[in-house]
C-alpha positions as CSV (number, residue, x, y, z in Angstrom):
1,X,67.1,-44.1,47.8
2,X,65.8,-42.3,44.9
3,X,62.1,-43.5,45.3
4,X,62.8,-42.1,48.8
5,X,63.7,-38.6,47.7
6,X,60.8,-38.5,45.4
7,X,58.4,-39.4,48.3
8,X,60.1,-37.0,50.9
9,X,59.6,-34.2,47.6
10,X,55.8,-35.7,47.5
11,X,55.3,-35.3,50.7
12,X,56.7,-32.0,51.1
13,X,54.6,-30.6,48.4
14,X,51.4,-31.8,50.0
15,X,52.2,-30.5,53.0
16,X,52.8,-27.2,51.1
17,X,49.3,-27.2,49.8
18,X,48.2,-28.0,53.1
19,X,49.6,-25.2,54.5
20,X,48.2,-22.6,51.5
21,X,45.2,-23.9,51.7
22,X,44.6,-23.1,55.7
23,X,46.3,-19.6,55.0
24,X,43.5,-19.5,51.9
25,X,40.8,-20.6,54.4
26,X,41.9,-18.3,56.5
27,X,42.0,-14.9,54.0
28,X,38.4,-15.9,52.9
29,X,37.0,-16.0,56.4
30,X,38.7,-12.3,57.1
31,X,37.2,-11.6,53.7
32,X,33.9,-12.0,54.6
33,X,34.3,-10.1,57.5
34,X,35.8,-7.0,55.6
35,X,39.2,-7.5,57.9
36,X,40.9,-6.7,54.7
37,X,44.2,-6.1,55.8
38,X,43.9,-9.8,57.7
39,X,43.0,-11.1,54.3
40,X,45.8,-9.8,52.7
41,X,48.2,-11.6,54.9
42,X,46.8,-14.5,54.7
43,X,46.5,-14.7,50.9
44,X,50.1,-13.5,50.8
45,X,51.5,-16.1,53.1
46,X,49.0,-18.7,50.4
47,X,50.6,-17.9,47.7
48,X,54.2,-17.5,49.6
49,X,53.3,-21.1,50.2
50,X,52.6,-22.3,47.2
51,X,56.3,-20.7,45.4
52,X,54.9,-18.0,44.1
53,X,51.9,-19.5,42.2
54,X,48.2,-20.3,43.3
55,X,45.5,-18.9,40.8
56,X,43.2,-18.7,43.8
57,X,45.5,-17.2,46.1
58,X,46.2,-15.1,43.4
59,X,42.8,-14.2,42.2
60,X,41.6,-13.5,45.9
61,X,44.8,-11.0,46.7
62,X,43.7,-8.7,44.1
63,X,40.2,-8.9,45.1
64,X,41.2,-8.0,48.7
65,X,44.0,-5.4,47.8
66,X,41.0,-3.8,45.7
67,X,38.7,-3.6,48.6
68,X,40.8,-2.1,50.8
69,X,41.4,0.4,48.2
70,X,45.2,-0.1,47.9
71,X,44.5,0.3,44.2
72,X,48.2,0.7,42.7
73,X,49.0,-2.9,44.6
74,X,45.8,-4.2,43.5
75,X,46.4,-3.1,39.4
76,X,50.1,-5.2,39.8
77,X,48.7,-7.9,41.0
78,X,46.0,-7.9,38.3
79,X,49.0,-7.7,35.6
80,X,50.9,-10.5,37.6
81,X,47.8,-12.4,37.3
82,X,47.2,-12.2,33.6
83,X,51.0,-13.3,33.0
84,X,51.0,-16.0,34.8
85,X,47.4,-17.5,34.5
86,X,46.3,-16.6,30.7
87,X,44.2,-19.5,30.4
88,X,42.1,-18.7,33.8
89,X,38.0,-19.2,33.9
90,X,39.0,-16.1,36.3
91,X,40.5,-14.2,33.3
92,X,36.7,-12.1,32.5
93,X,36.3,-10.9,36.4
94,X,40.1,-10.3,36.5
95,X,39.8,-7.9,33.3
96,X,37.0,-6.5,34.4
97,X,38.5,-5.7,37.7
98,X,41.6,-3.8,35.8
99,X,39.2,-1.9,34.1
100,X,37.6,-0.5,37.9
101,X,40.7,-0.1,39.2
102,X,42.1,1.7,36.3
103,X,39.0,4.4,36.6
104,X,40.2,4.4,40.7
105,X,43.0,5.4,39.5
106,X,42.0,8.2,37.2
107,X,43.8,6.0,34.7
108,X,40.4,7.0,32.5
109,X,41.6,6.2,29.1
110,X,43.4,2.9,29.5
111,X,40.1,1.9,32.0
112,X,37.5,2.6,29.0
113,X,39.9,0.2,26.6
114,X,40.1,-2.1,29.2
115,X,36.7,-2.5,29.7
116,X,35.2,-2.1,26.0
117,X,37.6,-4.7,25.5
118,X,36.1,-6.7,28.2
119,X,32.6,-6.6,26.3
120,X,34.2,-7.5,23.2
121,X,35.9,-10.2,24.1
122,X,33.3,-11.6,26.7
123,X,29.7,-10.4,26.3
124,X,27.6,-13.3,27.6
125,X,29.3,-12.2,30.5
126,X,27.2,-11.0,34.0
127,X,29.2,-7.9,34.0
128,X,28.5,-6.5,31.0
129,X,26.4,-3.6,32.3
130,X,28.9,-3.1,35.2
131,X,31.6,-2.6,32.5
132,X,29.2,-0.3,30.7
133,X,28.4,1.4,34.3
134,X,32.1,2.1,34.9
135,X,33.1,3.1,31.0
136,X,30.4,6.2,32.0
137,X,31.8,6.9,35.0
138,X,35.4,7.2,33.0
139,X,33.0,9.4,30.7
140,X,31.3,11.2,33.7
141,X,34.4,12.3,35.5
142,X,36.4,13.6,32.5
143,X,33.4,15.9,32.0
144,X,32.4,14.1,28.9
145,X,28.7,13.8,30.3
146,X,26.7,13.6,26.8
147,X,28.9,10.7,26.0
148,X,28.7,9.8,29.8
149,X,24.8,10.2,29.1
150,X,24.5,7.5,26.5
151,X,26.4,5.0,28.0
152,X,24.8,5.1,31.0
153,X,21.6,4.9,29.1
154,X,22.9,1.3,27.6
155,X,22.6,0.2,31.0
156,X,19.2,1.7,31.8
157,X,17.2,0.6,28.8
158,X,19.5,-2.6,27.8
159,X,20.1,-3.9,31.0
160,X,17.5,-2.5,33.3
161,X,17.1,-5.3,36.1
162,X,20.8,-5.4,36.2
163,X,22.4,-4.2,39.8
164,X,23.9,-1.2,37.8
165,X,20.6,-0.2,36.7
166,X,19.5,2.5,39.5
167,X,23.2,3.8,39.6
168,X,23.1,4.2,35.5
169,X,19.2,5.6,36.3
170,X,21.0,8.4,39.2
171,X,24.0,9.2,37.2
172,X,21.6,10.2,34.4
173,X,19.5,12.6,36.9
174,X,22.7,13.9,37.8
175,X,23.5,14.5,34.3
176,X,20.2,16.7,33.7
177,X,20.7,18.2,36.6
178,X,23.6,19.5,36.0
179,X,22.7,20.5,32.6
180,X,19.6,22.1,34.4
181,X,21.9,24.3,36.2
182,X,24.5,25.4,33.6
183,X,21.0,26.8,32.0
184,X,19.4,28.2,34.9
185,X,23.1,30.3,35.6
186,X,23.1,31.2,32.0
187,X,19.3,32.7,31.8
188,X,20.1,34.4,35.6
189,X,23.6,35.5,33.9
190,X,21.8,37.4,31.3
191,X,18.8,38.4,33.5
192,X,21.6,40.5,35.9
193,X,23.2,41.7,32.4
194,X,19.6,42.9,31.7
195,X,18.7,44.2,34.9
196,X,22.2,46.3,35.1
197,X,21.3,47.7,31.8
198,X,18.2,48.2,32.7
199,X,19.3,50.0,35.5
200,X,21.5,52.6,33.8
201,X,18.4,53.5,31.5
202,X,16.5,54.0,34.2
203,X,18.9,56.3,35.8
204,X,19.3,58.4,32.6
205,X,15.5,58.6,32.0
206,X,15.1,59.6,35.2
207,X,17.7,62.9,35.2
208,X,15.8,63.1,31.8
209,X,12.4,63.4,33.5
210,X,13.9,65.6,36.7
211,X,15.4,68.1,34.0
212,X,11.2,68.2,32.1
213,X,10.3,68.7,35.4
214,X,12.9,71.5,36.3
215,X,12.1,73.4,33.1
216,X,7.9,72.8,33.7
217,X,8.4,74.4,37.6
218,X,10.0,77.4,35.8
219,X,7.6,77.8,33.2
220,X,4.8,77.8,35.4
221,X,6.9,80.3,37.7
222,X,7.1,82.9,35.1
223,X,4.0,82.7,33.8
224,X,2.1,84.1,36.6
225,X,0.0,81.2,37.8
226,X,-2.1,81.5,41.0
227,X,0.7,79.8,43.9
228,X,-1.9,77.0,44.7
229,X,-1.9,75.9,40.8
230,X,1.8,75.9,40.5
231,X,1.7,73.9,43.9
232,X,-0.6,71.2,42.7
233,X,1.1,70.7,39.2
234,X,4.4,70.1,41.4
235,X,2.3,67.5,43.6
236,X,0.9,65.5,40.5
237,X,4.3,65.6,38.8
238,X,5.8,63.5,42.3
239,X,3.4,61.3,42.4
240,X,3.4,60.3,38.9
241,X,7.4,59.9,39.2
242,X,6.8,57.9,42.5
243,X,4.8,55.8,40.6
244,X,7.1,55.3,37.8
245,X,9.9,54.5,40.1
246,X,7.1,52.4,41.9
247,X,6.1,50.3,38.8
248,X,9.6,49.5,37.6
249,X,10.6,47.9,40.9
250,X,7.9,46.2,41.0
251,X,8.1,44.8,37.6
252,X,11.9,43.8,38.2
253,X,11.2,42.0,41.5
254,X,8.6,40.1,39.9
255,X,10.4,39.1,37.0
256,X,13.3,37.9,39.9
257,X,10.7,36.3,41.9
258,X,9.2,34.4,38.3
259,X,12.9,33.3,38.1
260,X,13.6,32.2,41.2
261,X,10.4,30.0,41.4
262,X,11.0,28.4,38.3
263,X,14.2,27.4,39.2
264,X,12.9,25.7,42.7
265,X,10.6,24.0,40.8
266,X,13.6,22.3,38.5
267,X,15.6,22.0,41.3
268,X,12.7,20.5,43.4
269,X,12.1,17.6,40.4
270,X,15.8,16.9,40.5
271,X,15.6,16.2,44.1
272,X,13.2,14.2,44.2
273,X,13.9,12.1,41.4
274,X,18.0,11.8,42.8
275,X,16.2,10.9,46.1
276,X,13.9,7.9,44.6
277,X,17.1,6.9,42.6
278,X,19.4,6.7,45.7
279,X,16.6,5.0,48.2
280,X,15.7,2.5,44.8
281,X,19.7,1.7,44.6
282,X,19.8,0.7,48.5
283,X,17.2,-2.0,47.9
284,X,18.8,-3.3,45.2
285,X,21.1,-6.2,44.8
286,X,24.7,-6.0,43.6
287,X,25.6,-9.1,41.0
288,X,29.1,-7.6,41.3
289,X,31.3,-10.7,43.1
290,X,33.5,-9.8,45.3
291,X,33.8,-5.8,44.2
292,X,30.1,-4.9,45.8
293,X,31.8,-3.4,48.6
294,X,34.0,-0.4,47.3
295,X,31.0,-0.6,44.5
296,X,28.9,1.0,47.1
297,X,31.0,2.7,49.1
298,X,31.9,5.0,46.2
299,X,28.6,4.9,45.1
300,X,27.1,6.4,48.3
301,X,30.0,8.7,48.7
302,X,29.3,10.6,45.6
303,X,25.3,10.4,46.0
304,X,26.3,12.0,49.5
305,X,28.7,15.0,48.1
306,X,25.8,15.7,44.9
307,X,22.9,15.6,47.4
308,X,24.4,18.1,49.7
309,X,25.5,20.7,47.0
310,X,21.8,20.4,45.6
311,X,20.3,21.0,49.1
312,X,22.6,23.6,49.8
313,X,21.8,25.3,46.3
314,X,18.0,24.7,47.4
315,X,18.5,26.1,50.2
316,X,20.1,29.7,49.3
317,X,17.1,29.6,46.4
318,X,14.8,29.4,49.2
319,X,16.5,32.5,50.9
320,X,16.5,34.1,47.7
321,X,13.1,33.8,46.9
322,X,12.0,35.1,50.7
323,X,14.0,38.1,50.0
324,X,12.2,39.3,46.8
325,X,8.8,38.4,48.3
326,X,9.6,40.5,51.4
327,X,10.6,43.6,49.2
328,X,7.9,42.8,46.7
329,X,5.7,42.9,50.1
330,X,7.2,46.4,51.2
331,X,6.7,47.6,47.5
332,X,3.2,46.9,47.5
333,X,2.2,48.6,51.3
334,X,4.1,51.7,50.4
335,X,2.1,51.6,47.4
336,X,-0.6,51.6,49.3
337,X,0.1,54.0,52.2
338,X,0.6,56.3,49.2
């Protein structure tokens, strides 16, 4: 009787496995597809099947959960993971997956531990310049971009032919580009500052010069001056403050115009370079298991939002830089109508 109850329990428990296995099978086949919520379920009802505890089941929930970007489910399964499997040859890939779905989370802080402790503890590992790639992006999204800067530069020098390479290489160009910008506002900050200043001494010269005038028409009045002299004097003294008024517009529209082509220049290079990053990146492959993916997807979702704000910015400098031609343009036939 006994040896039959421990057969019947034998039995039982193979059948078990049977049963997670197929549901396994099943998950990784919906897996491949991207059916991620059909992978779920079926690496639910696994580890259902298995009481509670299957390491792959396990491994391959989190995986999916993190995929389909359910990222608070995906970070307890990772901690249920570690718990109950500390001795796993899945344990490196499981850390390193808390640490990306940490930074999902804007958990930025505990995500950079996590994944400096990831390189400490396993640096032969193939995800080393990944977990560099995502400390950065921690850095890069708290606005820490020098620091952002040099991690990302770890990846680019250290670990060049690494699938995180051309992302490390156009987070970098978006770095400098940004840095680019902050000093093209600040110079075009102080340029308007100038040109307002500039602006009120003009004005105050010019009531100045229209007073001189006033007092030279009345001196000339009085003294008795043939009409036609006094009429000439009066002509000269308009044209020379036409082409006072003349001369500083000019200057200022050409100093704006100087500006503005500079800065499509920079922005031009920027472009460029953020374009032969992005179409070097989509011919690249992605060492990154099972996380390619929502790798990408984030990747190309971000390269999408920067590349639009820098063509839009292009674009308005383009407008800008057509309207201070056209009115250097005007400037320049009234100069020479006159």
């Amino acid at each position: 009787m006994k040896r039959f109850v421990l057969l019947l329990v034998f039995a039982v428990a193979c059948f078990g496995h049977a049963v997670s296995d197929g549901f396994l099978d099943a998950g990784l086949d919906s897996y491949s597809r991207e059916d991620w919520s059909s992978a779920i379920l079926s690496f639910q009802k696994a580890l259902d099947a298995s009481g509670g505890r299957n390491e792959n089941a396990q491994y391959w929930l989190i995986m999916a959960k993190t995929s389909a970007r359910s990222y608070p489910e995906a970070l307890k399964e990772v901690k249920r993971f570690i718990a109950l499997y500390p001795g796993s040859k899945k344990m490196p890939d499981v850390i390193y997956q808390k640490g990306r779905v940490e930074c999902m989370l804007t958990l930025h802080d505990e995500s950079i531990e996590t994944l400096y402790g990831f390189i400490s503890s396993y640096p032969d590992n193939n995800l080393i310049p990944s977990a560099y790639f995502w400390i950065g992006e921690n850095l890069y999204l708290t606005g820490r971009l020098d620091d952002a800067r040099t991690v990302f530069s770890i990846v680019l020098i250290d670990y060049s032919s690494s699938a995180k390479g051309e992302a490390a290489r156009y987070r970098i160009a978006l770095i400098d580009q940004a840095a680019t910008q902050e000093e093209l506002l600040r110079l075009l900050k102080l340029s308007h500052e100038e040109s307002l200043r500039l602006a009120e001494e003009y004005q105050k010269q010019q009531k100045t010069y229209e007073h001189v005038i006033e007092a030279y028409q009345k001196q000339l009045a009085n003294s008795g001056q043939d009409e036609k002299i006094v009429e000439l004097n009066q002509k000269i003294l308009d044209e020379r403050r036409k082409n006072a008024e003349l001369y500083d517009k000019l200057t200022l529209l050409q100093i704006k115009n100087d500006e503005l082509s500079a800065m499509l220049t920079a922005l031009n290079v920027e472009l460029n370079e953020i374009a032969d990053a992005e179409n070097a990146s989509g011919n690249s492959n992605n060492s990154d298991t099972s996380s390619s993916i929502e790798d990408n997807e984030g990747d190309a979702s971000s390269k999408k939002t920067r590349r639009e704000i820098l063509e839009e910015l292009l674009r308005k400098a383009n407008n800008l830089k057509a309207l201070y031609e056209s009115l250097l343009e005007q400037e320049k036939l009234k100069e020479g109508k006159e």
